[in-house]
PDB file of N, CA, C and O in Angstrom:
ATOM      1  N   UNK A   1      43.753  20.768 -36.953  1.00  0.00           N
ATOM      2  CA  UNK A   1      42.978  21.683 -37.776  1.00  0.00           C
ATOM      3  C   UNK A   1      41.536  21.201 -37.936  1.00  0.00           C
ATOM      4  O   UNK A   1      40.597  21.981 -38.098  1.00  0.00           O
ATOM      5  N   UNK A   2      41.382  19.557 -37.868  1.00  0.00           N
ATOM      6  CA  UNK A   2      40.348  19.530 -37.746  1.00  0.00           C
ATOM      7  C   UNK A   2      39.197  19.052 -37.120  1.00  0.00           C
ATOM      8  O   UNK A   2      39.428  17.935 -36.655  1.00  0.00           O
ATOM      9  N   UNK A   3      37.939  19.462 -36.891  1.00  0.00           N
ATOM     10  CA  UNK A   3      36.991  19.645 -35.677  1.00  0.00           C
ATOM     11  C   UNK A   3      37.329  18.090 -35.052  1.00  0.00           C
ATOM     12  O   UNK A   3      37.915  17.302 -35.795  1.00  0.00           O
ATOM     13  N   UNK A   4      36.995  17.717 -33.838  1.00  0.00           N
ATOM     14  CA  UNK A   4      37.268  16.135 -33.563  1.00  0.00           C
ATOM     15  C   UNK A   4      35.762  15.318 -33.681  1.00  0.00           C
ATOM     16  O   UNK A   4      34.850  16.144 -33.642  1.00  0.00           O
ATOM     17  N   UNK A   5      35.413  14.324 -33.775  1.00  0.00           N
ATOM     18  CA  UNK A   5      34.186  13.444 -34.026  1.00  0.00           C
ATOM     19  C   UNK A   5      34.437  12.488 -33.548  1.00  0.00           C
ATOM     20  O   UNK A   5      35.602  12.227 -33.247  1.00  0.00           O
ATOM     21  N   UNK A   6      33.529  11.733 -33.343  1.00  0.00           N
ATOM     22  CA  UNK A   6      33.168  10.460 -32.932  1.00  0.00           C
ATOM     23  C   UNK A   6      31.995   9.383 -33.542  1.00  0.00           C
ATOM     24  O   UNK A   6      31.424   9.625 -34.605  1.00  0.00           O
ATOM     25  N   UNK A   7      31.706   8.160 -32.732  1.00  0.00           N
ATOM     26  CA  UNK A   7      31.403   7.262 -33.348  1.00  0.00           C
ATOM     27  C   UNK A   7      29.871   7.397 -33.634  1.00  0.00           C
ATOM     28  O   UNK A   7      29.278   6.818 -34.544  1.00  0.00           O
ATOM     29  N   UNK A   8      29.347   8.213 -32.762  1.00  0.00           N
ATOM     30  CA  UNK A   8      27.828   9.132 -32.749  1.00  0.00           C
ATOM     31  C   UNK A   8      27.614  10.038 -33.601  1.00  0.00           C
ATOM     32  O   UNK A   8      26.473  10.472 -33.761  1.00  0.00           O
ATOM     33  N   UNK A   9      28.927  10.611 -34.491  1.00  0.00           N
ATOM     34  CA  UNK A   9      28.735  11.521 -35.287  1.00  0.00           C
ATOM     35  C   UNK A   9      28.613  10.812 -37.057  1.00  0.00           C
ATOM     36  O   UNK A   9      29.509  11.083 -37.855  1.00  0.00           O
ATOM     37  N   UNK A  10      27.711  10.139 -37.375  1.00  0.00           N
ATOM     38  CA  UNK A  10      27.745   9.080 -38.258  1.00  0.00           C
ATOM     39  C   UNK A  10      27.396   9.583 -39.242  1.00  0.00           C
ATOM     40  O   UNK A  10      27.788   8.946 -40.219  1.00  0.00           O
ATOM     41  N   UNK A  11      26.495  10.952 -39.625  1.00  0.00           N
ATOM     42  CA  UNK A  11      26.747  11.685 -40.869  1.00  0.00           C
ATOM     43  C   UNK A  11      28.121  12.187 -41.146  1.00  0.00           C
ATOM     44  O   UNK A  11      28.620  11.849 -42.219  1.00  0.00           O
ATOM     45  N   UNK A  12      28.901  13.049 -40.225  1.00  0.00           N
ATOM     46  CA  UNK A  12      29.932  13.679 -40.633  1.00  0.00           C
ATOM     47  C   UNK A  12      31.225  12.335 -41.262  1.00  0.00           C
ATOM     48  O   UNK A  12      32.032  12.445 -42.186  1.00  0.00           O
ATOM     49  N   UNK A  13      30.989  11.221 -40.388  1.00  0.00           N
ATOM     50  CA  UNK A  13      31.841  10.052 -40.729  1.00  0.00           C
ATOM     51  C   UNK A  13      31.180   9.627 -42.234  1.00  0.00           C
ATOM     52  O   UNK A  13      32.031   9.382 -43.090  1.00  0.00           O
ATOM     53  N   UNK A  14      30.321   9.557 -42.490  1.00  0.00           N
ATOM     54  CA  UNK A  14      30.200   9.463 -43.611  1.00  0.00           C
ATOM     55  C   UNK A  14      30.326  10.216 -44.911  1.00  0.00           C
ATOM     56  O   UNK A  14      30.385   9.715 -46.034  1.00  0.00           O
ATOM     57  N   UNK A  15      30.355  11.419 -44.609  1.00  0.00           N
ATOM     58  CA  UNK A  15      31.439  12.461 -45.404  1.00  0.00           C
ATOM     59  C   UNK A  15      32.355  12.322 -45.549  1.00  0.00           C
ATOM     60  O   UNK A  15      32.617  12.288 -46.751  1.00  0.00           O
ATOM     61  N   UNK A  16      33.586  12.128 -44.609  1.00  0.00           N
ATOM     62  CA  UNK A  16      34.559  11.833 -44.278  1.00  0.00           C
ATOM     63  C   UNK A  16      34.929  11.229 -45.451  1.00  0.00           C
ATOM     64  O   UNK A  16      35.593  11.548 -46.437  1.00  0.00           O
ATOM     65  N   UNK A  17      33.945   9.681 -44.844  1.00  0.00           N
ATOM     66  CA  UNK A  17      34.673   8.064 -46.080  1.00  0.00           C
ATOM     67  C   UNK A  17      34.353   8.548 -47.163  1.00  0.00           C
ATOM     68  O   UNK A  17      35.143   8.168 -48.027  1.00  0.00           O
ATOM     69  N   UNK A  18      33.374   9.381 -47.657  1.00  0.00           N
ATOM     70  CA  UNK A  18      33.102   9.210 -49.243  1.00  0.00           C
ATOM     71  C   UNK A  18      33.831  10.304 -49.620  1.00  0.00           C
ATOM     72  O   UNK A  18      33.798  10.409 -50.846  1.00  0.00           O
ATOM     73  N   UNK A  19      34.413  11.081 -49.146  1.00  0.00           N
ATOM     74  CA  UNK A  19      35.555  12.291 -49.534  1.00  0.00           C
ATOM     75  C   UNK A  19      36.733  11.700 -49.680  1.00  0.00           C
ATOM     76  O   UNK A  19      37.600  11.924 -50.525  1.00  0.00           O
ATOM     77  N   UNK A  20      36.719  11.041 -48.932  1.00  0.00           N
ATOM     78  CA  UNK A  20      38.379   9.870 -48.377  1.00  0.00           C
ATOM     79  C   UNK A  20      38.289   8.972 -50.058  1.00  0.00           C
ATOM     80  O   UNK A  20      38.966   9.453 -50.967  1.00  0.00           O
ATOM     81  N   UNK A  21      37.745   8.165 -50.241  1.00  0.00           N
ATOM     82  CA  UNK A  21      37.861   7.271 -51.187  1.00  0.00           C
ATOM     83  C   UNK A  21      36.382   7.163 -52.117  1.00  0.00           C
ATOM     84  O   UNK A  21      35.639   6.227 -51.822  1.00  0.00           O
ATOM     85  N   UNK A  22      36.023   7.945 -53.043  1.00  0.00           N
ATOM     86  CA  UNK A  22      34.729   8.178 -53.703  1.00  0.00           C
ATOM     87  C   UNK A  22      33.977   6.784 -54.239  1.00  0.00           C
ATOM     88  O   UNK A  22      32.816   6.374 -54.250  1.00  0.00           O
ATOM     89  N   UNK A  23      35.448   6.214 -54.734  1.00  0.00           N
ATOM     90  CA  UNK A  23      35.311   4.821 -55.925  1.00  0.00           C
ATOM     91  C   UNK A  23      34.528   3.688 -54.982  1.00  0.00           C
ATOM     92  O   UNK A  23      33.561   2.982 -55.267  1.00  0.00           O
ATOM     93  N   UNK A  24      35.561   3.808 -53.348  1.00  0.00           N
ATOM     94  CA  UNK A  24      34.795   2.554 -52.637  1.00  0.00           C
ATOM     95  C   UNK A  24      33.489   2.299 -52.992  1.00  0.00           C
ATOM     96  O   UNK A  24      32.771   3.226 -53.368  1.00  0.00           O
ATOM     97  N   UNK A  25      33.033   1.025 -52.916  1.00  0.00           N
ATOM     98  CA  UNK A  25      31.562   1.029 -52.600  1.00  0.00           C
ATOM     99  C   UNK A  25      31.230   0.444 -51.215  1.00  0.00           C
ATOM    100  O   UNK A  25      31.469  -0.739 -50.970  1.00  0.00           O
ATOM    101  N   UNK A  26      30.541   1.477 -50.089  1.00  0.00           N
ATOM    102  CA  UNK A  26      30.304   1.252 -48.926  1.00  0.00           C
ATOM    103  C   UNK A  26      29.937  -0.593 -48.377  1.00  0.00           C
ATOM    104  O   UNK A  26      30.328  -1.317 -47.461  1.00  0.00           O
ATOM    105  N   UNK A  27      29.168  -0.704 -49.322  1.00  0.00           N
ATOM    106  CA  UNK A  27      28.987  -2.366 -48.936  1.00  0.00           C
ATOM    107  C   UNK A  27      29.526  -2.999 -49.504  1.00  0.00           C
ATOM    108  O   UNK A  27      29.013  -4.117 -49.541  1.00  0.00           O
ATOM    109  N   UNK A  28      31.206  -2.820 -50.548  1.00  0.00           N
ATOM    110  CA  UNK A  28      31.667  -3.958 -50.106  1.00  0.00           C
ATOM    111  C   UNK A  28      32.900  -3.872 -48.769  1.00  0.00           C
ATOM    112  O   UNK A  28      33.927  -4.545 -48.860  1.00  0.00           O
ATOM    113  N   UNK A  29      32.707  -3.194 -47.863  1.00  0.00           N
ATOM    114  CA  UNK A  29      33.594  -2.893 -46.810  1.00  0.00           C
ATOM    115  C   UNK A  29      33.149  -3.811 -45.650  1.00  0.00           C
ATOM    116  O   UNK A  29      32.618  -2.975 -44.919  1.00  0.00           O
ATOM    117  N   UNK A  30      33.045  -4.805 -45.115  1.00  0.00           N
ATOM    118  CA  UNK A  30      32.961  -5.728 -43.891  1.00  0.00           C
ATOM    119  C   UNK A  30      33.022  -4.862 -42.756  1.00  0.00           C
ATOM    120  O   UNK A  30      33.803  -3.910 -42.766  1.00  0.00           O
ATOM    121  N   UNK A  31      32.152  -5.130 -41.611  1.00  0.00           N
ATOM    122  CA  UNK A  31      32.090  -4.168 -40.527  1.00  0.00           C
ATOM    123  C   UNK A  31      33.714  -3.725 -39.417  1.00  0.00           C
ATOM    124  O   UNK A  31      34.076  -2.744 -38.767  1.00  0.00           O
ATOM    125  N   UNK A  32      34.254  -5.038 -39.714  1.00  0.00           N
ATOM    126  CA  UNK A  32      36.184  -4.760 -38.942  1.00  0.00           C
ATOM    127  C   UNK A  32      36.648  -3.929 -39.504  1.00  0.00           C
ATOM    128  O   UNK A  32      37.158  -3.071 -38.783  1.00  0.00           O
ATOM    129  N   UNK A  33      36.745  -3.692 -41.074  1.00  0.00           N
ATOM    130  CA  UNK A  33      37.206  -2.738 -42.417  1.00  0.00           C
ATOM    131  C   UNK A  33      36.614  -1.225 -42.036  1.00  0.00           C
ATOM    132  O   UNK A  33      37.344  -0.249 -41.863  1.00  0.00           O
ATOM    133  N   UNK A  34      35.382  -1.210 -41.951  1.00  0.00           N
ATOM    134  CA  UNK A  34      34.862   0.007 -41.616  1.00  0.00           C
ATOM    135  C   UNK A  34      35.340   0.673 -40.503  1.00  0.00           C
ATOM    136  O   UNK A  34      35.896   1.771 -40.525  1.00  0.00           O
ATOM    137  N   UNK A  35      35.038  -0.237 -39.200  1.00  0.00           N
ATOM    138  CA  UNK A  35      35.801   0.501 -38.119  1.00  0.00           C
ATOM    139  C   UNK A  35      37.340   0.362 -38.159  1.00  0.00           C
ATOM    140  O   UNK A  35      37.986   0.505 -37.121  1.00  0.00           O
ATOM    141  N   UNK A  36      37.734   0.179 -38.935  1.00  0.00           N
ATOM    142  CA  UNK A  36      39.418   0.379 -39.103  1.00  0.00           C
ATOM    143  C   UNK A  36      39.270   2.039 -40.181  1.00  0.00           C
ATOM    144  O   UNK A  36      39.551   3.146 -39.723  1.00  0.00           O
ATOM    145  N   UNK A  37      38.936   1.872 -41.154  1.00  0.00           N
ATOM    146  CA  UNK A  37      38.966   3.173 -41.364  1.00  0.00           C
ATOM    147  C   UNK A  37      38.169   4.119 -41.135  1.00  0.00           C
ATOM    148  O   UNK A  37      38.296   5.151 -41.794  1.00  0.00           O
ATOM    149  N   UNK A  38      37.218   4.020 -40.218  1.00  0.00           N
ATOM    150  CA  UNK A  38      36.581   5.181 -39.371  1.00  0.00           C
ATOM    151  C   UNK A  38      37.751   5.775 -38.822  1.00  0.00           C
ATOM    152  O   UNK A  38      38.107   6.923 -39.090  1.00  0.00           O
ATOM    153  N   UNK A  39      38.570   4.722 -37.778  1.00  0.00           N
ATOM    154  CA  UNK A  39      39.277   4.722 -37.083  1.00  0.00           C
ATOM    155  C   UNK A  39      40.788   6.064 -37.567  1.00  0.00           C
ATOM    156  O   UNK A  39      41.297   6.917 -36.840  1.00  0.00           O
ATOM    157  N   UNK A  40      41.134   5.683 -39.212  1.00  0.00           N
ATOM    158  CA  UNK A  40      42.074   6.210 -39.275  1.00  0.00           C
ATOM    159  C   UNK A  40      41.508   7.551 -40.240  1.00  0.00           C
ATOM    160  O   UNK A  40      41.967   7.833 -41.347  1.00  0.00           O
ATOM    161  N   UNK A  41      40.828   8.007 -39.805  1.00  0.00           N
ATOM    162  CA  UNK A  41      40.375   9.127 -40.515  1.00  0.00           C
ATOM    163  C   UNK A  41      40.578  10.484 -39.771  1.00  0.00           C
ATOM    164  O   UNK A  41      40.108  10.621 -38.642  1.00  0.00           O
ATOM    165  N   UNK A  42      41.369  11.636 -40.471  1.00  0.00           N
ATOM    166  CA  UNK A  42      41.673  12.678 -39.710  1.00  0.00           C
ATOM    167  C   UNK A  42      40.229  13.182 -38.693  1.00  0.00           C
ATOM    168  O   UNK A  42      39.016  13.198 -38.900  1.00  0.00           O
ATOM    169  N   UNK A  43      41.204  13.596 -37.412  1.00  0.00           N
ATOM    170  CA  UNK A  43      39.903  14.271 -36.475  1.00  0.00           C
ATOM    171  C   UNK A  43      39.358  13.456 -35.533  1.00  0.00           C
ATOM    172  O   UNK A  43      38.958  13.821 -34.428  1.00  0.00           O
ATOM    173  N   UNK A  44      39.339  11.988 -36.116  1.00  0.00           N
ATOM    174  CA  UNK A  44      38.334  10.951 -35.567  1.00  0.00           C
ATOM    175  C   UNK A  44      38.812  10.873 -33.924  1.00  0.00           C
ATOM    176  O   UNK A  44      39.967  10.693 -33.540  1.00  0.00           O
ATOM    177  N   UNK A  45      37.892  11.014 -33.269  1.00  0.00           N
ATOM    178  CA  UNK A  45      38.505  10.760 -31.941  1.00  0.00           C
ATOM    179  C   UNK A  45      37.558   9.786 -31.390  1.00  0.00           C
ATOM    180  O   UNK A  45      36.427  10.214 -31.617  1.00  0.00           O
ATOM    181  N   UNK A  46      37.504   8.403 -30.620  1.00  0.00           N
ATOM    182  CA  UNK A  46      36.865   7.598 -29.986  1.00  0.00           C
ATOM    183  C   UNK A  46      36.423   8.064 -28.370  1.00  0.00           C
ATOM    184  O   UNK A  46      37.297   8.297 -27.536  1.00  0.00           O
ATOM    185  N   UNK A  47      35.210   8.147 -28.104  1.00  0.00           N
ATOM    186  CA  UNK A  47      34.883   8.893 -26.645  1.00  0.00           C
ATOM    187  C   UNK A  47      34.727   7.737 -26.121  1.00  0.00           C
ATOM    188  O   UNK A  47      34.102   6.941 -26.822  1.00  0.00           O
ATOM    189  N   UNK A  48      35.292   7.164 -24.548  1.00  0.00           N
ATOM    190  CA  UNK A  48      34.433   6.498 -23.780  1.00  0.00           C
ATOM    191  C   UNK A  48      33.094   6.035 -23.918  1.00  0.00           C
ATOM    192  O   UNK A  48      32.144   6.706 -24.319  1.00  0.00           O
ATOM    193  N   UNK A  49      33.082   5.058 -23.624  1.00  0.00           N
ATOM    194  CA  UNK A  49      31.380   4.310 -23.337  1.00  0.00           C
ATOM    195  C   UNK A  49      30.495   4.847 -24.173  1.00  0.00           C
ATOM    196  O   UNK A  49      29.348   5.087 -23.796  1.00  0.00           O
ATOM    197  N   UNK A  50      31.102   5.216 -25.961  1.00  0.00           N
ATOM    198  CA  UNK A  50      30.246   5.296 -27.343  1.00  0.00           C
ATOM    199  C   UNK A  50      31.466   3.679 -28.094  1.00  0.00           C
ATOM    200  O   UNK A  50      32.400   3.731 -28.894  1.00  0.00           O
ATOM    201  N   UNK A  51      31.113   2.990 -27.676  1.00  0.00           N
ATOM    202  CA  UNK A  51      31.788   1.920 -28.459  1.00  0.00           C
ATOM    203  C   UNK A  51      30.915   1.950 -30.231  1.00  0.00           C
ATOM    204  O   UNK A  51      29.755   2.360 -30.253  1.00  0.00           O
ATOM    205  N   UNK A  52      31.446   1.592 -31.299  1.00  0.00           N
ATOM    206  CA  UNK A  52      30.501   1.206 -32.133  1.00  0.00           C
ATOM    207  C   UNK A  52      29.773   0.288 -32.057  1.00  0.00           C
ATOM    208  O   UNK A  52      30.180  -0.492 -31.196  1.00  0.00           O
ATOM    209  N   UNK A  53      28.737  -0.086 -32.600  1.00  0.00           N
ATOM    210  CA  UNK A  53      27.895  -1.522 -32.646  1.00  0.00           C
ATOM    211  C   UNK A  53      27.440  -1.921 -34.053  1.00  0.00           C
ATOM    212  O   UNK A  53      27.838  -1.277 -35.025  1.00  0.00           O
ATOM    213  N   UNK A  54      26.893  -2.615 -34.141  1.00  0.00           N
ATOM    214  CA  UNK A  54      26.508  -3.321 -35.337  1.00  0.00           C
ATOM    215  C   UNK A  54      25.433  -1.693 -36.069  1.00  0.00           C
ATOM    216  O   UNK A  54      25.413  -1.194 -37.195  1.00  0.00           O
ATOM    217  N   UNK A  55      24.909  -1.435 -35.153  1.00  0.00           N
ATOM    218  CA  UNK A  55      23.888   0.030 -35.382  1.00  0.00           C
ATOM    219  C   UNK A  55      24.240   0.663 -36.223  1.00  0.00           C
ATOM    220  O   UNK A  55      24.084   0.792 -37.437  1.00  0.00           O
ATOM    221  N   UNK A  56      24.959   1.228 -35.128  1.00  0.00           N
ATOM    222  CA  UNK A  56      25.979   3.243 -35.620  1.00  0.00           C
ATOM    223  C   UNK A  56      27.060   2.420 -37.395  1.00  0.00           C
ATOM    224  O   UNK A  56      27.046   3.080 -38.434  1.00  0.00           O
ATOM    225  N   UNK A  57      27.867   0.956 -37.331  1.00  0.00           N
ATOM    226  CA  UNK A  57      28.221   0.574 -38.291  1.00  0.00           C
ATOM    227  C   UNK A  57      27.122   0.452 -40.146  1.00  0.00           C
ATOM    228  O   UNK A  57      27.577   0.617 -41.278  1.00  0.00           O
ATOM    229  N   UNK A  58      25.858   0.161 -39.790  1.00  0.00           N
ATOM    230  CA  UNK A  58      25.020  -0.162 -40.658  1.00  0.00           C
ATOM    231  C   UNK A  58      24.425   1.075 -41.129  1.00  0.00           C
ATOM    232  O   UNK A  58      23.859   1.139 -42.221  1.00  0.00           O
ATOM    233  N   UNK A  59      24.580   2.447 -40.026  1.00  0.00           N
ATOM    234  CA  UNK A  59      24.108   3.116 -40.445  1.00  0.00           C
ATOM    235  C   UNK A  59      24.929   4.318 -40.833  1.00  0.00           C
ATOM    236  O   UNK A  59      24.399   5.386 -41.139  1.00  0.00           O
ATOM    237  N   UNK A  60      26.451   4.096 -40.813  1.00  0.00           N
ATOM    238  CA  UNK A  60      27.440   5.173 -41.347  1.00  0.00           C
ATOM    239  C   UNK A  60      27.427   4.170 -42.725  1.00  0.00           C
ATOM    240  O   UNK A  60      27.762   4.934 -43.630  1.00  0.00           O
ATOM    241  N   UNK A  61      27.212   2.895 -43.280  1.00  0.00           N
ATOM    242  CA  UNK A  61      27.517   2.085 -44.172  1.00  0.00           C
ATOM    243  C   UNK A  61      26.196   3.015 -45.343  1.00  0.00           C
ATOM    244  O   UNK A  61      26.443   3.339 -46.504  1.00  0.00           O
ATOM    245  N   UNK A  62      25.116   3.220 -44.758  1.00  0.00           N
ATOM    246  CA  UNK A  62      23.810   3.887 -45.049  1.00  0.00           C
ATOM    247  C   UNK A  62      24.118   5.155 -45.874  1.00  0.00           C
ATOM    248  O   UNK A  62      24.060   5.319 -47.093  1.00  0.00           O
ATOM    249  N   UNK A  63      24.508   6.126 -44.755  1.00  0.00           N
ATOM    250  CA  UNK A  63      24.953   6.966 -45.075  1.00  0.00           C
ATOM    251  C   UNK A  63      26.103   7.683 -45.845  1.00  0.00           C
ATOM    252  O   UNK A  63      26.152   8.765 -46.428  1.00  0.00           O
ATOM    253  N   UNK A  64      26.988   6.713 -45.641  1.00  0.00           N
ATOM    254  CA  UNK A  64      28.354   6.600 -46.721  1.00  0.00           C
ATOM    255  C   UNK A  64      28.001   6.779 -48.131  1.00  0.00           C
ATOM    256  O   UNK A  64      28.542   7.567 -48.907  1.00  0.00           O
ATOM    257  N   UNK A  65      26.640   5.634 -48.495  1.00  0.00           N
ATOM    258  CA  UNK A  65      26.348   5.084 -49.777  1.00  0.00           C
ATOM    259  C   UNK A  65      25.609   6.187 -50.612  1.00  0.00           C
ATOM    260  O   UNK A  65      25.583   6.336 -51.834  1.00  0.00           O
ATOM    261  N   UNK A  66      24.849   7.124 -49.339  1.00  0.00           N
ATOM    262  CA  UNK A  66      23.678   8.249 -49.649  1.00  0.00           C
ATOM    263  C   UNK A  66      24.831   8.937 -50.807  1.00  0.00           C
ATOM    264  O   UNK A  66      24.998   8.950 -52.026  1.00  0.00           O
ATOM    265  N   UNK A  67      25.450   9.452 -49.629  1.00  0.00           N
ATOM    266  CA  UNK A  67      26.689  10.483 -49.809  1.00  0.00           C
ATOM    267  C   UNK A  67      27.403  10.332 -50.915  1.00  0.00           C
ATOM    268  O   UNK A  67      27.602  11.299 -51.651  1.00  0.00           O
ATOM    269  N   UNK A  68      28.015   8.786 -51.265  1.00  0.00           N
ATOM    270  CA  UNK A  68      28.627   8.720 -52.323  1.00  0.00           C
ATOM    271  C   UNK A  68      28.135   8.951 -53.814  1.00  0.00           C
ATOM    272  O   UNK A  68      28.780   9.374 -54.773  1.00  0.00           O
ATOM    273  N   UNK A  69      26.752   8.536 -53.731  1.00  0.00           N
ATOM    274  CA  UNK A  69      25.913   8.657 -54.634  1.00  0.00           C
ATOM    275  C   UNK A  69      25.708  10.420 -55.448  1.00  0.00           C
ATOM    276  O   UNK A  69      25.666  10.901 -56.580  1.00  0.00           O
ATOM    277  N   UNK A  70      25.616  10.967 -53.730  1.00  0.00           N
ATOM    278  CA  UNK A  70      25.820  11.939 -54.240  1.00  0.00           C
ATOM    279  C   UNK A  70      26.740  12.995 -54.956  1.00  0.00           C
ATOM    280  O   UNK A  70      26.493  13.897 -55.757  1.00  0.00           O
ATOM    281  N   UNK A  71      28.157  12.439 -54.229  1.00  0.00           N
ATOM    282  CA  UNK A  71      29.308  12.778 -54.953  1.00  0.00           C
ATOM    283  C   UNK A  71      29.317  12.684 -56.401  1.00  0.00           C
ATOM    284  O   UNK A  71      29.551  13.509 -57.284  1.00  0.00           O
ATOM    285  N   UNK A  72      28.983  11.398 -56.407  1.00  0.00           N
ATOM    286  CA  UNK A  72      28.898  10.672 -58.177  1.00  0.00           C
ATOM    287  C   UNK A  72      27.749  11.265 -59.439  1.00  0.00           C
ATOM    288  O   UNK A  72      27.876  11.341 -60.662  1.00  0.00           O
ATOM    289  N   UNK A  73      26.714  11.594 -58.600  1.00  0.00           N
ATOM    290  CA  UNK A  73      25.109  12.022 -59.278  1.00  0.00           C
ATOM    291  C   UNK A  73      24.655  10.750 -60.017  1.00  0.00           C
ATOM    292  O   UNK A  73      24.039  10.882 -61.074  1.00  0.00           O
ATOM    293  N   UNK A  74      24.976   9.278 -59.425  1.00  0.00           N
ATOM    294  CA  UNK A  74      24.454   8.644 -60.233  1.00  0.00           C
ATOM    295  C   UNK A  74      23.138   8.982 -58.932  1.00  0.00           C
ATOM    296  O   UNK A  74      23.266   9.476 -57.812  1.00  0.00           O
ATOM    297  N   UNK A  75      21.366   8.259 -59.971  1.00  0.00           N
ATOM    298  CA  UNK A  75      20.527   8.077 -59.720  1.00  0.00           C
ATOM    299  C   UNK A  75      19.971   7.559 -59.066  1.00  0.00           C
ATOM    300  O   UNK A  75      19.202   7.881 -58.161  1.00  0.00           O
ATOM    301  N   UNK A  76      20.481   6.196 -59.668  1.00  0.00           N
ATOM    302  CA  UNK A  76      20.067   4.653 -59.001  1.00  0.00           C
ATOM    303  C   UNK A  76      19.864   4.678 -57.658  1.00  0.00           C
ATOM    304  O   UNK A  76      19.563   3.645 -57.060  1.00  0.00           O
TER     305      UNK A  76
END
């Protein structure tokens, strides 16, 4: 049911996590942690020769935090 994504798609993954678990806070998740639950998140599909890297990780961690914030309406 739902659309498939990947590791390039690092806004929608970051929807994802902060829909998935609101409370987390993105940085305290270690980069193995992250790609484990990128990994198990409905839809998620891994494409060939898009491996993650330290990058696309720092910057779904980025975006996670935007997102959550926004879920929450805190300010800060």
């Amino acid at each position: 049911m739902y659309d498939k994504f990947h590791w390039l798609d690092v806004q929608r993954i970051a929807e994802e996590l902060a829909d998935s678990d609101p409370e987390l806070d993105p940085y305290a998740v270690n980069f193995v942690e992250l790609r484990e639950l990128v990994e198990s998140l409905e839809g998620f599909a891994a494409r060939e020769g898009h491996p993650p890297n330290e990058r696309v990780l720092e910057e779904i961690q980025r975006l996670w935090s935007e997102e959550r914030e926004g879920l929450t309406g805190d300010d800060d």
